[in-house]
Structures are given as C-alpha cells and as structure tokens.
N, C-alpha and C positions, 0 to 999 in steps of 0.2 A: 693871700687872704683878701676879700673882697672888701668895700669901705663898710659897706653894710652889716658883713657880718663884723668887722670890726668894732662898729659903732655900739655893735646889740650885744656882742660881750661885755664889753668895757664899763656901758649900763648897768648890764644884770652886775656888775663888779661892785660898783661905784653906790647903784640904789637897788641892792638885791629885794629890800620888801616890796617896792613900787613896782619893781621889775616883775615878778611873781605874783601879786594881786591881782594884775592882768592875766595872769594865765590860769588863777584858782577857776573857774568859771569854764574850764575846757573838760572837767570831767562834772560827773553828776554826785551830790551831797545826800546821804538820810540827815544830817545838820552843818549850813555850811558856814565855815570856820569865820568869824570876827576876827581872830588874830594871822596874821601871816608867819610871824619868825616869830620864836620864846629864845632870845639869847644870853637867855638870866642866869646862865650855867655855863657859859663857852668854857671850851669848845663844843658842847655836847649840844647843841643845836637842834630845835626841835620844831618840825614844820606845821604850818595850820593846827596846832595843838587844840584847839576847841571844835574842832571840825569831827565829822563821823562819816563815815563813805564807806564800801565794799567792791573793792576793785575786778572783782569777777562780772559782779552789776555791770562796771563800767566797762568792760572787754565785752559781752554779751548781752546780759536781759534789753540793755536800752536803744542796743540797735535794732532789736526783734521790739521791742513796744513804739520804734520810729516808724515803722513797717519796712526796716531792713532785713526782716529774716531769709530772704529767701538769696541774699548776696553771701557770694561763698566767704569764706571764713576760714577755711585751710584748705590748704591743699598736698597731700604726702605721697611725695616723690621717691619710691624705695626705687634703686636700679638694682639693689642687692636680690630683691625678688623681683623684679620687672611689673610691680604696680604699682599703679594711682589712684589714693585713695581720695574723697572730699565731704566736705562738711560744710553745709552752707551754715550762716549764725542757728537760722531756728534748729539745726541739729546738732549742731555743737554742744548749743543750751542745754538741747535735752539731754543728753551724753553726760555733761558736766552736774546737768542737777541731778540726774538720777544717780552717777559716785559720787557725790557729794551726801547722796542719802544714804548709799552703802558703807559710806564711811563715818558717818554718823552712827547706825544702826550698829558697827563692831566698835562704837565710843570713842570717837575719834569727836572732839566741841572745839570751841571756840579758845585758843591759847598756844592749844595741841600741836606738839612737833610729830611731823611725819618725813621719814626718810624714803626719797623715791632714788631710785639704782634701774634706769633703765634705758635702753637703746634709743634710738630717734624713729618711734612710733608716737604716732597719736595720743594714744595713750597715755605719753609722758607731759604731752599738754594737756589732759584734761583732767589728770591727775593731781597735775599744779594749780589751775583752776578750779578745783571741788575745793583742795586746801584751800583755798584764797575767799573760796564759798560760804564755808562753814568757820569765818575766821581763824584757822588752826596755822601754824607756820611749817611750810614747807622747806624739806633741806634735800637740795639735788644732788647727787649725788654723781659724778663722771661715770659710765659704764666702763672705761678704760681703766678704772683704781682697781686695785686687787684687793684679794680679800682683809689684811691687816690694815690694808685704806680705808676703806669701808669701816671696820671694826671701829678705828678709831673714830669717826665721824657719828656715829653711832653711839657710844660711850657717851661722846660730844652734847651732843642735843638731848638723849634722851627720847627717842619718839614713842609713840603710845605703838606707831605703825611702822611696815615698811612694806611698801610698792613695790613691786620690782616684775620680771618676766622672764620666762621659760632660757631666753637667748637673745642674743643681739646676730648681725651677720655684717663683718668684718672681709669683704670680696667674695674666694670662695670657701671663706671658712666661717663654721659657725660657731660662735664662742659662747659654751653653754652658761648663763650667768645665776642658775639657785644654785649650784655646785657653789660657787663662789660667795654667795651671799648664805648658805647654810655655815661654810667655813667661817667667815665674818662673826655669823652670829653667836657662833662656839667660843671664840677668840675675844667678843666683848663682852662684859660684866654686866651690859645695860641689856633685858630680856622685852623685848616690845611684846606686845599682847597679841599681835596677828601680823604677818606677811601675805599681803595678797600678792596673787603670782597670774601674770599675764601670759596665757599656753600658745606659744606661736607653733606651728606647723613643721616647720623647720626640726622642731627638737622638745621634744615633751618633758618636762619638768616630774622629776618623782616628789607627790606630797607629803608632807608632814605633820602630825598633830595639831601644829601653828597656823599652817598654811590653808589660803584661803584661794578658789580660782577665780577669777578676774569675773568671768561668765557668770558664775555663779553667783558670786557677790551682785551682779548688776540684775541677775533675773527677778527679783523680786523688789525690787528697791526702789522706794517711791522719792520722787523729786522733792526736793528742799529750795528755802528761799534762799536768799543770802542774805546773812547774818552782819548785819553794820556792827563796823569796829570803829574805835578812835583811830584817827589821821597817825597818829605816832606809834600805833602795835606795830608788831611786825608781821610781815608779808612770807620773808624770806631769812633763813641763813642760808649762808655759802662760804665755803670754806676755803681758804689759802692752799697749796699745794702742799705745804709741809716741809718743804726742799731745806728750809732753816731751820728746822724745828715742829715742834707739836703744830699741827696744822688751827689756824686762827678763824674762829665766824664771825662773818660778816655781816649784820644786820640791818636790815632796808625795810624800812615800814612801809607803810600802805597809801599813807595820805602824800608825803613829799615825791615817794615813786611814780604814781600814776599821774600826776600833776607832769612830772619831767618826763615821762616816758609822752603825753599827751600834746607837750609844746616840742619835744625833740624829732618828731618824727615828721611834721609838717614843716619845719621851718629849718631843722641843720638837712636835712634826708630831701626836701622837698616830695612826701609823698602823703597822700588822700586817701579820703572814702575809697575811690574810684579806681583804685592804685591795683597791682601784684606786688606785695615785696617781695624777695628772696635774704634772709639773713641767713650764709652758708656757714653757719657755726652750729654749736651742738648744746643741746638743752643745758647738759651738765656744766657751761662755761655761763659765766657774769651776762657777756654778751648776748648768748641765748636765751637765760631767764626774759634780758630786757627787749630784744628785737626780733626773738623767735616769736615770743610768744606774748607778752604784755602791751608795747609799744604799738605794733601793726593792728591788735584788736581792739584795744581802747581808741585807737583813730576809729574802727571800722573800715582797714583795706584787707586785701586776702594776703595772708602770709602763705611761705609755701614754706614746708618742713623735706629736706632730704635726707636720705639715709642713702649713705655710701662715700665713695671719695672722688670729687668730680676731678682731681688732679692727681697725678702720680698714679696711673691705669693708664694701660694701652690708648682708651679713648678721650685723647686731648682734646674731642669739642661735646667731653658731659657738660661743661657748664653750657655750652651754645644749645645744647641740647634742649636741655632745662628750660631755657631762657624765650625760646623760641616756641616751644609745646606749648606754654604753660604764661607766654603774652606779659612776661617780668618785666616792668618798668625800672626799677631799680635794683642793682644785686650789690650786695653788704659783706666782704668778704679781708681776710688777711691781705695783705700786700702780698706777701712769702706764695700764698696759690693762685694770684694771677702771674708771680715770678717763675710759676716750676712748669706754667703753658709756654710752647715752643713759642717762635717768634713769628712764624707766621701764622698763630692765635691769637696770638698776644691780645689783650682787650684793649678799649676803648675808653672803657668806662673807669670813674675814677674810684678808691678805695678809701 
C-alpha cells in the first residue's frame, strides 16, 4: 500500500466530514448541502442530508450541457452475438429521458420501486438510469436467480414495475427469461401494474395482458427532466443472496453514492474524462450498479458493458480481445478470472 494512499484513508478515518466537504463539489447540486454527516442517530448515518441532487443529471445531462455529448458514453460488447453496440452521452441522454417518460407515462413517480431482471444489454443501464431519473428506486435484479428468487425480491420491494427482456444468451444457449419472470410473478403475492419486455431476436417473448414491449413503450414517449431528490432517498435496493436466509436490501441513497462513486473512480481507479473503463462484472452485482454504470459516467469516461464470459471459453485472449478493439485503459475485474487465464496470458494489470 502506497504512503499516499495510506495517508488518504487514515484521513478520511480520522476527519471523515473534512475529508468529504472536499469531495461534495465533484458532482452537481439542484441544492447544495450545508451539512456534510447528520450522526445524531448512529449508526444510521446520513450523508449531505440538506442537499438535493439527481444523479442521472450527474451521469448524463451535464456532460451534454459541458459540450461533452458527442464523447461516447458506453460502449456493449456482446460476443454472444458478435456486436458492438454505442452511445455517445447525447444519445444515451436521450434513450434515458425518453424511458424515463415511458415509465412515467405507465405511473411509475418519484419513491417508486421498480424491479429490472435483465441480461447485460444496454438497456439494463438505461433502465437504471430513467429510475434514477424520475427519482423512483431501482432494485436489480441478477438474470442468473430463478424464478422463486425473483419472486421473493419482488414480494420484497414492492415495485409499481418490472423490466425485464425476451432472453439473455448464456454461450451457445439461449435462456429464455419471461418464462421465468411470468413464473416469478405467479409465485409472488405482490402484482406490479405492468412488466415491460425487452424483444431480443434471439427468442421472442409470448405477451400478456400485463406485458408491455420495450419498442412500444419508447415509441411514443416524450423525454422528461430529472426529478431532484433529497441527498438521503434512495437510489437503489440490492439484495443479499439469501444463502442464510430470507434475502436482505440494501439501501444506498443518491447523495452519499454519487459523491463516493465521483472521488473513487479518479483517485483509487486513477481513471478520467478521457479514459475507457472496462468493469467485467454484471449489472445485477453491487459492483456493477457502482462501476458498470454509475461511477465511470458521473466522472464522464466511456464505460464498456460485456455480455458473455471472457474466461472459461475456448478463447483465452476475449479479455485481450476486448481490451485491445475497444483502447481499455483500465479493466476492473475478480482476481479468480484473471486466475482461470492460462499462464502464458496471464495479465499484467492489477485487480
């Protein structure tokens, strides 16, 4: 561990409000917070509590109003279908405000739990995004849980919605995921008011009563602002595995998140504006809320979203692959998948 970053935790340890004051000022405020920590309750700790911000704002509208829209802003790497898709911020933006307005327009407002259950498309980031838009709380949901996983997370939150898509593709198989999320919905108690269903090619989804197509929903759907929340709402739940028990949410508000996602990703990551990240995790993990898709765009560098398995496949240089096409400065990944690359891949780069 270096002296420096020694020095800079032990700070943030020692004078966490001093240490944090300095960083309020790295995203953008509709009111910005007088107080840094409310510890008038510990442990229940509560950050810039007087503050108001909308963290979709800070991921998008204010690099496109710096005149950074035309710098990309994702980029999805499926191998499972051999395409790349991208989105520079000013298209992203619009992507995000126009579901942001179709998700409104089926009453989805500001408080509102929505359950997204979907593969590593785009979609699941801008999904996440429109919730974060319309201050609603998103709860992600792993595409790998089956349907009594699902059910119970659903029960859980409560959501007014659920997102989801036709299929995921899992190498060469394709795992069809409304099957599963109609089983879900049979099995929970809590009846959400609409499931929009994203139609991939691969495997067409049979509709239902409930069900809403992703297309459809956005055809007509006029862009919305974003909705300023207090610093202390929530952003997200995410949910515990269940491995002990009834699976537990985990709540992460808006104001202390996007603050820490905005001082973590220049200064532990050392990565910029200017940057490609690569975070090789998957939406539905903690990690992926934070470095898929929150941290790399509130900086404004280009994230890259993969779909597929760059390890444990015949082709042991997908990550070099990746990394190489697509100009990665830093790639974010388990320890355990650069352990399962042979030795003469082995990487370089640290985890």
């Amino acid at each position: 561990m270096s002296t420096t970053y020694r020095a800079t935790h032990e700070r943030s340890l020692r004078d966490p409000v001093g240490f944090w004051s300095e960083a309020v000022n790295l995203v953008d405020w509709t009111v910005e917070p007088q107080q840094v920590l409310d510890d008038s309750n510990a442990p229940f700790y509560r950050w810039f509590p007087d503050g108001e911000l909308n963290t979709c704002a800070n991921a998008l509208d204010r690099h496109v109003a710096s005149g950074r829209g035309a710098r990309m802003a994702l980029i999805h790497d499926s191998a499972v279908t051999g395409r790349v898709t991208t989105y520079t911020y000013a298209e992203l933006l619009d992507e995000v405000a126009r579901f942001a307005g179709a998700l409104r327009s089926l009453g989805v407002h500001r408080g509102d739990r929505v359950v997204i259950y979907m593969p590593m498309v785009p979609e699941a980031a801008i999904a996440m995004l429109a919730c974060a838009r319309l201050g609603a709380v998103h709860s992600v949901v792993f595409g790998g849980f089956a349907p009594a996983e699902l059910a119970a997370r659903i029960d859980d939150a409560k959501p007014v919605a659920v997102i989801s898509a036709s299929c995921g593709i899992e190498g060469a198989r394709v795992v069809e995921y409304k099957p599963l999320l109609d089983e879900a919905l049979a099995l929970a108690s809590h009846e959400p008011s609409v499931s929009v269903v994203l139609q991939r090619p691969q495997a067409a989804a049979a509709m239902g009563t409930r069900d809403l197509d992703w297309a459809t929903a956005m055809a007509d759907a006029e862009p919305v602002a974003p909705v300023p929340v207090a610093a202390t709402d929530p952003l997200y739940v995410i949910y515990t595995s269940g491995t002990t028990g009834k699976p537990k949410g985990i709540v992460r508000d808006n104001g202390g998140h996007a603050v820490a996602m905005a001082w973590s990703l220049p200064n532990v990551y050392g990565i910029g504006p200017d940057d490609v990240w690569w975070a090789a995790s998957d939406v539905g993990w903690v990690v992926g809320h934070s470095y898929i898709v929150y941290a790399p765009l509130i900086v404004g560098c280009t994230t890259l979203m993969y779909e597929g398995k760059p390890v444990g496949t015949p082709d042991a240089g997908a990550f070099w692959r990746v990394i190489e096409q697509h100009r990665v400065n830093a790639l974010f990944c388990a320890p355990t998948a650069t352990a399962a690359l042979p030795p003469s891949v082995a990487p370089t780069v640290s985890t």
